[in-house]
C-alpha positions in Angstrom: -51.7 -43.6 -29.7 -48.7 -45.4 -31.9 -49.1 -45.5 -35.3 -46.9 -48.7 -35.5 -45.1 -51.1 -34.1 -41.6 -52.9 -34.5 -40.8 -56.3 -32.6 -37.7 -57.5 -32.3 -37.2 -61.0 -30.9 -33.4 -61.5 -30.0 -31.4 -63.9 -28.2 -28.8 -63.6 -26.5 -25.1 -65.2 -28.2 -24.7 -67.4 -25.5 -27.0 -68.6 -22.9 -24.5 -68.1 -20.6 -24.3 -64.2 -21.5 -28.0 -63.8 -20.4 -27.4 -61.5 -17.7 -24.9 -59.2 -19.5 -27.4 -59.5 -22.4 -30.0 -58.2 -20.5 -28.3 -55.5 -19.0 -26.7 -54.3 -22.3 -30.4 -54.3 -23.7 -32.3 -52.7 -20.9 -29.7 -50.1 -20.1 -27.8 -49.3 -23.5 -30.0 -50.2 -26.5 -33.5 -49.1 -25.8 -32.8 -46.1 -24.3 -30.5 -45.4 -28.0 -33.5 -46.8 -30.0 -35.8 -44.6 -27.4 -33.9 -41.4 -29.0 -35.1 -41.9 -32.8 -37.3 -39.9 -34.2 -41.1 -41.8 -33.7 -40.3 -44.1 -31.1 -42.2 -43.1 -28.4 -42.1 -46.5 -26.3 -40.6 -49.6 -25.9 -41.5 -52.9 -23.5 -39.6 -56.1 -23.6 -40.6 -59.4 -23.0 -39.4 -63.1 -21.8 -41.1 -65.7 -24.3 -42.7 -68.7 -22.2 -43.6 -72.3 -23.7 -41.3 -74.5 -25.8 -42.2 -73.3 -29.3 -40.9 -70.1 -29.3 -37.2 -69.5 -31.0 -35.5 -66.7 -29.4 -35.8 -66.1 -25.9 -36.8 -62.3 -25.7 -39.1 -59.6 -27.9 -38.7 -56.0 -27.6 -41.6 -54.3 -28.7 -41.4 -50.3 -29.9 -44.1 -48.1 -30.1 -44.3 -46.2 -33.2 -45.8 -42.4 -33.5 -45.6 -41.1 -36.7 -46.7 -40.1 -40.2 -44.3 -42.2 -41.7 -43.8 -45.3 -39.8 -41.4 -46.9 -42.8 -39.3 -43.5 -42.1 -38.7 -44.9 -38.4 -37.0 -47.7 -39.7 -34.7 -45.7 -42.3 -33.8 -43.4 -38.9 -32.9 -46.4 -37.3 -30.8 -47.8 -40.0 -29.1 -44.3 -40.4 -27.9 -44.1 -36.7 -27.0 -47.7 -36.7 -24.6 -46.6 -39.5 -23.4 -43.5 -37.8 -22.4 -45.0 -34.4 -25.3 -43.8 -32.3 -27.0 -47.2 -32.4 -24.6 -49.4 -31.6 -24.8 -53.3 -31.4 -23.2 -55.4 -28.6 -21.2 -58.3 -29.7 -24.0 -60.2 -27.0 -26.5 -59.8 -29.8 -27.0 -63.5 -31.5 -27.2 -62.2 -35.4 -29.4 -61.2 -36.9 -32.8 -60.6 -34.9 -35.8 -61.1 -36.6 -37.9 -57.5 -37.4 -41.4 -57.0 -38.1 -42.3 -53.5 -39.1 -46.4 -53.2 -38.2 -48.6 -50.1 -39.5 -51.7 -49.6 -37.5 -55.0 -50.3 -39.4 
């Protein structure tokens, strides 16, 4: 069982980039954030209903002692090239780190 969680809810830049948004995200960026250390899973969603603020939510299953250490991981590749962001990415996503109670 994960440990923790991180969701993501992103949009894309431009509604008209949806498709290329989705593509980018389903077959460039998870399977990148899939190689850190402690994420063993990811599922993305379409949010429904007129309250919600960004169209999509990625959510990443967590397995490990150190779930804060994920997120350091992350931040490391994303520095070092091997977690690269697509200029389709509206900046910045909103994060939520979760530890499992």
């Amino acid at each position: 069982m994960a440990k923790g969680v991180l969701i993501v809810h992103s949009n894309p830049v431009d509604p008209s980039r949806d498709d290329e948004f989705n593509q980018w995200y389903d077959n460039v960026h998870v399977p990148d954030v899939k190689k850190v250390p402690g994420i063993v899973g990811a599922r993305r969603f379409k949010t429904l209903g007129p309250g919600a603020t960004h169209r999509y939510v990625a959510i990443y299953e967590i397995d490990a002692d150190d779930v804060g250490g994920v997120m350091e991981a992350m931040g490391k590749a994303s520095a070092n090239g091997e977690l690269p962001l697509s200029d389709v990415l509206a900046m910045p996503p909103v994060l939520t780190l979760c530890e499992q109670v």
